[in-house]
N, C-alpha and C positions, 0 to 999 in steps of 0.2 A: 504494500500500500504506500502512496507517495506521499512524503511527507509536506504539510501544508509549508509556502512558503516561508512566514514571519516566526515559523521554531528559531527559536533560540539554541545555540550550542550548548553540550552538557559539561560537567563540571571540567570533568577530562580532557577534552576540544578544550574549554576558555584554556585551560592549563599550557596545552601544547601547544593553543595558539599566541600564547603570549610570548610566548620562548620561539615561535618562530619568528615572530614578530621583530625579534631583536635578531636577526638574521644568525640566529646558531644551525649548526648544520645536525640532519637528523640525527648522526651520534651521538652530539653534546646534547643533544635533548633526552635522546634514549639514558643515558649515563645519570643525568641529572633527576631521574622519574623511573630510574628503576625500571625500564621497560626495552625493548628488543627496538633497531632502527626500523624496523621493517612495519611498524605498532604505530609508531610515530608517523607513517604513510599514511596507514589504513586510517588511524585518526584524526589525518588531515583531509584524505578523502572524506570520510566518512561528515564529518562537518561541513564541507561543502557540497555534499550530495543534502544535507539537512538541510541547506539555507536555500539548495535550488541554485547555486551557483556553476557557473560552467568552466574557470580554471581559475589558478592558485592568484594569477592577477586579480580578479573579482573576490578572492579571500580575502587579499592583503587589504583591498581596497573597503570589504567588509572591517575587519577587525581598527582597520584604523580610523575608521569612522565609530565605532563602537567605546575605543580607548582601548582596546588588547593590545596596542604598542607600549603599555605603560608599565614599568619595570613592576613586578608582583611576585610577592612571596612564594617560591615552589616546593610544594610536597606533596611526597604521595601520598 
């Protein structure tokens, strides 16, 4: 079922999209979150398949309109 467009990201997407936000590469993100690079794809896909967005441009361009550029506490 397709997700309506104006979903909001889950807690995990804000997380990894903050970090990508600050242009870390999926290793440093994986390392930083305890999670696999490959995790860090799928949950960047995966947030942009929620938003209805069609590439990582239109994420970036989501998240920095939203404030996910904005340096934030990370844990798992």
């Amino acid at each position: 079922m397709p997700r309506a467009r104006h979903d909001k990201p889950t807690a995990r997407e804000r997380q990894v999209l903050a970090l990508y936000m600050q242009n870390m590469s999926h290793k440093t993100i994986a390392t930083m979150l305890h999670i696999k690079p490959k995790t860090v794809d799928t949950t960047l896909t995966d947030c942009q398949d929620r938003l209805c967005l069609d590439s990582r441009e239109q994420l970036r361009a989501y998240a920095l309109f939203h404030g996910y550029n904005q340096v934030q506490e990370v844990g798992a």
